[in-house]
PASEBA-1860 file (N, C-alpha, C; in nm, 3 decimals):
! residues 158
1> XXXXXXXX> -2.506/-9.535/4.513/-2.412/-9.459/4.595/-2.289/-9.423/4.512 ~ -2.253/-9.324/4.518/-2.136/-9.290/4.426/-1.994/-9.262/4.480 ~ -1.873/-9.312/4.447/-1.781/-9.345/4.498/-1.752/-9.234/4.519 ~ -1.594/-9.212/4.577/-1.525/-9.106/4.640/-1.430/-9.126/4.563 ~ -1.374/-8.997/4.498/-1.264/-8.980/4.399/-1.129/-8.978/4.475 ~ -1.035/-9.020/4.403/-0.904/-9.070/4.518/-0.864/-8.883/4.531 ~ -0.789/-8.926/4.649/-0.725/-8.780/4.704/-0.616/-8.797/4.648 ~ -0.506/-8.707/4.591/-0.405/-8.670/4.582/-0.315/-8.565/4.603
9> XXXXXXXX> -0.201/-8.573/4.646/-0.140/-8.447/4.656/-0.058/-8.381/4.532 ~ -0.075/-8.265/4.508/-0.038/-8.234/4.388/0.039/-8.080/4.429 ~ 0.187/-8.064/4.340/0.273/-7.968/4.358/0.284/-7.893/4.234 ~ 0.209/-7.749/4.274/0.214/-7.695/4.200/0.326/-7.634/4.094 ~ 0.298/-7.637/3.976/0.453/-7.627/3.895/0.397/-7.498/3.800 ~ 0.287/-7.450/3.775/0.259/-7.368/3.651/0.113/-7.304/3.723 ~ 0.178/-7.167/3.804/0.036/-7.080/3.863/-0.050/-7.074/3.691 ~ -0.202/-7.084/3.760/-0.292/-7.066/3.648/-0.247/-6.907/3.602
17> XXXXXXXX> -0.233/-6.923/3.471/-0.246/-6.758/3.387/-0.091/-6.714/3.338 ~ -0.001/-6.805/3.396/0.158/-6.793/3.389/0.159/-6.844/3.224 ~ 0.276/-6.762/3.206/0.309/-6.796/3.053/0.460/-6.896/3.058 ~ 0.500/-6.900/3.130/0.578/-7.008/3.186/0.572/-7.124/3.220 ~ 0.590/-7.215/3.097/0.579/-7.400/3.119/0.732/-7.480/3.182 ~ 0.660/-7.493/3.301/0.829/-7.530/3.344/0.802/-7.711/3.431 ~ 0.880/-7.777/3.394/0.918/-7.914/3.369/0.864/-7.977/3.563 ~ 0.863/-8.077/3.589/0.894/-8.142/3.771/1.016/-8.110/3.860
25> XXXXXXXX> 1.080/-8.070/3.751/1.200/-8.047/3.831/1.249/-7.904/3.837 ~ 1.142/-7.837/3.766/1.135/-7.698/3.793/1.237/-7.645/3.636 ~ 1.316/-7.695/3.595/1.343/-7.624/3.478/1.278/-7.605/3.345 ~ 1.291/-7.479/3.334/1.222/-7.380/3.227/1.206/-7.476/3.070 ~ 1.083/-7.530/3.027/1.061/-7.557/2.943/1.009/-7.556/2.789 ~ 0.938/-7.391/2.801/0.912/-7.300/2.659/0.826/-7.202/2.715 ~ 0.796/-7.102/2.688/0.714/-6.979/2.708/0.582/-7.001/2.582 ~ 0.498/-6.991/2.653/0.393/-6.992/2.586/0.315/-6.859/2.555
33> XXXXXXXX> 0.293/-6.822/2.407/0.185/-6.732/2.366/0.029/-6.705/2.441 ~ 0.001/-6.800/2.540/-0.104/-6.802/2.590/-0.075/-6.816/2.735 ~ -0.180/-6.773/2.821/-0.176/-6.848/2.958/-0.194/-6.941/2.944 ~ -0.149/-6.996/3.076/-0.193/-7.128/3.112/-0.330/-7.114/3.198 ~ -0.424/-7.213/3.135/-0.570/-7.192/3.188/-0.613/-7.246/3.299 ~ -0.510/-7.322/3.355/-0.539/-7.345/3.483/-0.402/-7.410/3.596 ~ -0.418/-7.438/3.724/-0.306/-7.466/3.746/-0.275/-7.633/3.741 ~ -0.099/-7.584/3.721/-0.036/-7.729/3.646/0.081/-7.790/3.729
41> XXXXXXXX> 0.067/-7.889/3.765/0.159/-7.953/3.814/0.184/-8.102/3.824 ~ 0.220/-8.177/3.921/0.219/-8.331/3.933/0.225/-8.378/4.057 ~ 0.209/-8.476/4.074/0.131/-8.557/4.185/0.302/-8.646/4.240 ~ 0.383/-8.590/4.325/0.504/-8.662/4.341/0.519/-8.844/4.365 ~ 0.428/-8.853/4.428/0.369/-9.006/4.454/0.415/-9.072/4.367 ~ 0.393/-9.065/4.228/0.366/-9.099/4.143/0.423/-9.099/4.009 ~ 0.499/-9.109/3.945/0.581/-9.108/3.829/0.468/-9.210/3.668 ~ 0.478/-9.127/3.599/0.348/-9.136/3.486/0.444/-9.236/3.345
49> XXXXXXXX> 0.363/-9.267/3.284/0.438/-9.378/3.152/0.517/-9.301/3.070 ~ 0.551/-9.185/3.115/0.646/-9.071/2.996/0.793/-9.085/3.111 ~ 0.765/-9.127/3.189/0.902/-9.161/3.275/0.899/-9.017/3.399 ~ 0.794/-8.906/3.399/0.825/-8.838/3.465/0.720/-8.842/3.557 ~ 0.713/-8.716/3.670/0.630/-8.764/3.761/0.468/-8.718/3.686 ~ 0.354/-8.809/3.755/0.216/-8.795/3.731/0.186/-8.644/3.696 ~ 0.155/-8.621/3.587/0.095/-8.468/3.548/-0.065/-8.414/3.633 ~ -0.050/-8.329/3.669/-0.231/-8.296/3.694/-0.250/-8.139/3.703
57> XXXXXXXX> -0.411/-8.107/3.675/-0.454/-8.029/3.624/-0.513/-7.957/3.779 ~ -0.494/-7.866/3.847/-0.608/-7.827/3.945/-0.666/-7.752/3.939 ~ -0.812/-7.702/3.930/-0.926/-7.642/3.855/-0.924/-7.570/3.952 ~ -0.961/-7.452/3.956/-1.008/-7.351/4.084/-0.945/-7.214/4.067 ~ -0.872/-7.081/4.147/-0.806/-6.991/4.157/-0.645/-7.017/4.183 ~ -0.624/-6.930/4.086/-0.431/-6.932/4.103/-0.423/-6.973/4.254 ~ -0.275/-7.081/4.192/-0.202/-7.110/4.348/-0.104/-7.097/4.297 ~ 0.004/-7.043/4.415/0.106/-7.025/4.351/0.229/-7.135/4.319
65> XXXXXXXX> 0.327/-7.112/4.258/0.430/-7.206/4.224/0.488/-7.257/4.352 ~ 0.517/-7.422/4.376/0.563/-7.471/4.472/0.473/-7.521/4.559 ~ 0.346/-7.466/4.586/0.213/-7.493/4.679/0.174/-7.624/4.682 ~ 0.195/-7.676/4.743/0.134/-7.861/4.781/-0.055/-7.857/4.817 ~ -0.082/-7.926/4.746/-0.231/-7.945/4.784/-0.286/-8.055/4.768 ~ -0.315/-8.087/4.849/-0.457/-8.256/4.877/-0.543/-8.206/4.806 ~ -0.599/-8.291/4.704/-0.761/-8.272/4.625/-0.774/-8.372/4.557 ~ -0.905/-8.414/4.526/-0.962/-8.495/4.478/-0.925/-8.473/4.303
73> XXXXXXXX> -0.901/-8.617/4.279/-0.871/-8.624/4.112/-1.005/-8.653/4.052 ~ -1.132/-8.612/3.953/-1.227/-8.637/3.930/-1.249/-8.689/3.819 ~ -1.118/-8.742/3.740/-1.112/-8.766/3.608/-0.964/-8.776/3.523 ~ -0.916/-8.808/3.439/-0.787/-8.760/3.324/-0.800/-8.769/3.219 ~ -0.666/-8.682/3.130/-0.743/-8.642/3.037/-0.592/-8.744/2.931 ~ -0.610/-8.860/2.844/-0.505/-8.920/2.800/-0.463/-8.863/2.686 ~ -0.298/-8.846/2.644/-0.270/-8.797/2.638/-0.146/-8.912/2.536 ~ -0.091/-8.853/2.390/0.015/-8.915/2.387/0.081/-8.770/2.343
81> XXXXXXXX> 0.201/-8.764/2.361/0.320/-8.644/2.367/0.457/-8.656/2.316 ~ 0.480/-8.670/2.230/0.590/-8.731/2.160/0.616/-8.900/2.122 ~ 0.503/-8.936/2.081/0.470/-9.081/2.117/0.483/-9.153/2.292 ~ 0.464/-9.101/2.346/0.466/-9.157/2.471/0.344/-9.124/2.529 ~ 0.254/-9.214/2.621/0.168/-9.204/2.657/0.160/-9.136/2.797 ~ 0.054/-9.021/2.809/0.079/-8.899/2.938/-0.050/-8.880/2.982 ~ -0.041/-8.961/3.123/-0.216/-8.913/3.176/-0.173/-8.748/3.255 ~ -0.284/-8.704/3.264/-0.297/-8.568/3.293/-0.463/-8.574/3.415
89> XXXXXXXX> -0.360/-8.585/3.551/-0.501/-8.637/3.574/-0.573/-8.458/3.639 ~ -0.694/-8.515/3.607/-0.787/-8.328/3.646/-0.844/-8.355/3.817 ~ -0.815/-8.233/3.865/-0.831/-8.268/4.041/-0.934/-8.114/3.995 ~ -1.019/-8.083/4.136/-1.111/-8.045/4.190/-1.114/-8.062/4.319 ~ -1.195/-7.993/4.382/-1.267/-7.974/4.521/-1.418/-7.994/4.489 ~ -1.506/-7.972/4.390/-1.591/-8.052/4.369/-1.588/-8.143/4.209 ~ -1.665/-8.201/4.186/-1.645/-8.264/4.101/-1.685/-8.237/3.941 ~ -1.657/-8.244/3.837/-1.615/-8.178/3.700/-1.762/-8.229/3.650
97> XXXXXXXX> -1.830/-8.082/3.568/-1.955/-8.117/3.520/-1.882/-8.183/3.368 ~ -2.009/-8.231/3.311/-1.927/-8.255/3.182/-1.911/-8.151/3.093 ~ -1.982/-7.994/3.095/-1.967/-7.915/3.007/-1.821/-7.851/3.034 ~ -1.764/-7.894/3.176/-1.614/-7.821/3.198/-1.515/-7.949/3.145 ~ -1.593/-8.070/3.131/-1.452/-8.179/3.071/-1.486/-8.180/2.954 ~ -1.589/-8.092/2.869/-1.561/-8.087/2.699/-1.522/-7.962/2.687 ~ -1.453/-7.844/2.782/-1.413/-7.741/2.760/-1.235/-7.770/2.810 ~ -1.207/-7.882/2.885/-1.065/-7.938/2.926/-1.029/-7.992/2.821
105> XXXXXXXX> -1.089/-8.092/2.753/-1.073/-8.190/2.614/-1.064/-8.077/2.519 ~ -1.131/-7.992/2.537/-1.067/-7.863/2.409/-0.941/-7.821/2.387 ~ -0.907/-7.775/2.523/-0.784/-7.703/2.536/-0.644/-7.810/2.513 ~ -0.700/-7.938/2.593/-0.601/-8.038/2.537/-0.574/-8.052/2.404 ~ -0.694/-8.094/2.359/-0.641/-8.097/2.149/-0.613/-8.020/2.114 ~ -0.622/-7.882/2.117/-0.527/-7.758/2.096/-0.372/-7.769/2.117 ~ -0.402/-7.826/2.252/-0.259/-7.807/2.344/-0.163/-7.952/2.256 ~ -0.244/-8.011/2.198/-0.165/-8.116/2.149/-0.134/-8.133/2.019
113> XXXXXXXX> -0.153/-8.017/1.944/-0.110/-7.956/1.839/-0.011/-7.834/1.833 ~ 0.021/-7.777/1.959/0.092/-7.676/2.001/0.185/-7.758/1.984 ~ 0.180/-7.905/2.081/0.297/-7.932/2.144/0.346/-8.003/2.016 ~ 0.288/-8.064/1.913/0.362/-8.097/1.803/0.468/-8.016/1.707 ~ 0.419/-7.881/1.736/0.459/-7.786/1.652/0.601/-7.755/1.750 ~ 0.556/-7.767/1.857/0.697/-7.741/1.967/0.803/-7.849/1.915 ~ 0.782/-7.975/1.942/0.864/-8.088/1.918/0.939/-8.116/1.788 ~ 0.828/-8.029/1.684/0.911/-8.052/1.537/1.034/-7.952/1.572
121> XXXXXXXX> 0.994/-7.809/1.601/1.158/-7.724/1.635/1.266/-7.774/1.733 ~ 1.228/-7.867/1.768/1.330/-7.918/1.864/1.376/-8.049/1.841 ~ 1.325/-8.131/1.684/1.381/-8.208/1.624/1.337/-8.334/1.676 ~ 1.205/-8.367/1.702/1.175/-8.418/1.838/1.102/-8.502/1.746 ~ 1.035/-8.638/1.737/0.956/-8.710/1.648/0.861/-8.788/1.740 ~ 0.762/-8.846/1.725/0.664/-8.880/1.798/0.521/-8.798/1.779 ~ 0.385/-8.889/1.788/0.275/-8.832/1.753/0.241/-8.757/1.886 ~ 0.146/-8.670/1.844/0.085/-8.605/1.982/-0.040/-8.585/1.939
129> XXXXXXXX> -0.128/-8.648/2.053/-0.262/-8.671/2.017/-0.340/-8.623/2.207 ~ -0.469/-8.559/2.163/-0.555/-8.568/2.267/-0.616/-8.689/2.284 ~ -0.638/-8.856/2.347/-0.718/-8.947/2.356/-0.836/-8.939/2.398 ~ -0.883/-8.872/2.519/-1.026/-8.817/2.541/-0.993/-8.837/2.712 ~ -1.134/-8.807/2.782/-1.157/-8.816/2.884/-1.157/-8.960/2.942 ~ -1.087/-8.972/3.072/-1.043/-9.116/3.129/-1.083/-9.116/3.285 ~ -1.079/-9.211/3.369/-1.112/-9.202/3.537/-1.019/-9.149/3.553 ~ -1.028/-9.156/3.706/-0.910/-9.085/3.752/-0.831/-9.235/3.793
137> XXXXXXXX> -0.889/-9.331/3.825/-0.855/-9.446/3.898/-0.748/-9.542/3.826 ~ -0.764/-9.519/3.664/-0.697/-9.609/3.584/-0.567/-9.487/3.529 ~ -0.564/-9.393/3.523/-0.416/-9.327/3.521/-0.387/-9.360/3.666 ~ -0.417/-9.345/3.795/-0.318/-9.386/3.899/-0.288/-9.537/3.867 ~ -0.348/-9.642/3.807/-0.352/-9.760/3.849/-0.184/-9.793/3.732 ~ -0.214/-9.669/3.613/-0.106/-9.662/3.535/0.032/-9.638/3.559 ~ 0.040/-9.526/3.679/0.144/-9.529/3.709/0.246/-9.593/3.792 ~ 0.345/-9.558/3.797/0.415/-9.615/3.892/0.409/-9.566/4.040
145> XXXXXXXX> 0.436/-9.600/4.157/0.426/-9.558/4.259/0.569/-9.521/4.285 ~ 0.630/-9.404/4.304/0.740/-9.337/4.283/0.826/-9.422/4.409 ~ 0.734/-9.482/4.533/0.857/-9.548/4.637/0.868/-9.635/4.572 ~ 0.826/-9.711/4.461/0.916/-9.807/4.403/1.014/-9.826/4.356 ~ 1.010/-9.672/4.281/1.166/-9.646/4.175/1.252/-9.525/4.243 ~ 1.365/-9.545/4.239/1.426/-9.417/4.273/1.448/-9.304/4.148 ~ 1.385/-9.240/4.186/1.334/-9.150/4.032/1.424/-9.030/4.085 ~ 1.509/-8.944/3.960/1.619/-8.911/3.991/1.581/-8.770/3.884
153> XXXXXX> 1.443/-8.761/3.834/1.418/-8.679/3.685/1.393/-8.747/3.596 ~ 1.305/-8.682/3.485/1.242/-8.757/3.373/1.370/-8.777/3.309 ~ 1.291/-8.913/3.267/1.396/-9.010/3.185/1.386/-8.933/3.043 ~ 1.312/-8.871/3.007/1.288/-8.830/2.844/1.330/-8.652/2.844 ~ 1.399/-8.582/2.724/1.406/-8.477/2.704/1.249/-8.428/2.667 ~ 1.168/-8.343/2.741/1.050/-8.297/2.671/1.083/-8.188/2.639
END
């Protein structure tokens, strides 16, 4: 019998195809040469080991910026980002074949060579690495549960 992937609610921060990477708290964080390939946001619940809230990925058709949505997390993708460790968890409405989580793991190691190249112009030190594909169960189990802390904005300049 195969389990049921946790539900989460996730607020959209980066419509899929936007060239605009913008932060949890909504401020503007670099313009990207590329779209963004899918939509990006975070899970408020939840505040992630980079000090900001839970990152996640939602697979499907543009939603727009601000849009709250319940969906199933089917996986994450780990992540370190200026030496700090960043789950990125991937949500769905059905669940991720593996030929779409070795085409997510692509874009991440790309994306995590972008973001090195970002961080050196901004004087920024720390490795940035793609780690691979993870549950979805052990990035929530990673984070913090945001009614614990009074979270006020990421603790880190990204």
């Amino acid at each position: 019998m195969r389990k049921e992937a946790p539900l989460v609610e996730v607020i959209i921060e980066i419509p899929r195809g936007s060239f605009l990477k913008r932060g949890s708290t909504g401020k503007l964080d670099f313009i990207s040469p590329v779209p963004c390939p899918f939509n990006y946001g975070s899970v408020p619940a939840f505040i992630g080991l980079d000090g900001d809230l839970l990152d996640a990925v939602v697979l499907g058709p543009r939603l727009p910026a601000g849009e709250k949505v319940k969906i199933h997390a089917f996986g994450s993708v780990g992540m370190i980002d200026g030496g700090l460790y960043d789950d990125k968890l991937i949500c769905s409405r059905l669940p991720v074949p593996p030929w779409k989580q070795r085409l997510i793991l692509l874009f991440f190691m790309i994306y995590a060579k972008a973001k090195c190249l970002i961080n050196l112009t901004r004087g920024r030190r720390g490795r940035n690495i793609c780690e691979g594909w993870r549950e979805a169960e052990s990035a929530l189990a990673r984070a913090i549960p945001r009614a614990n802390v009074d979270w006020k904005g990421p603790t880190n300049p990204f």
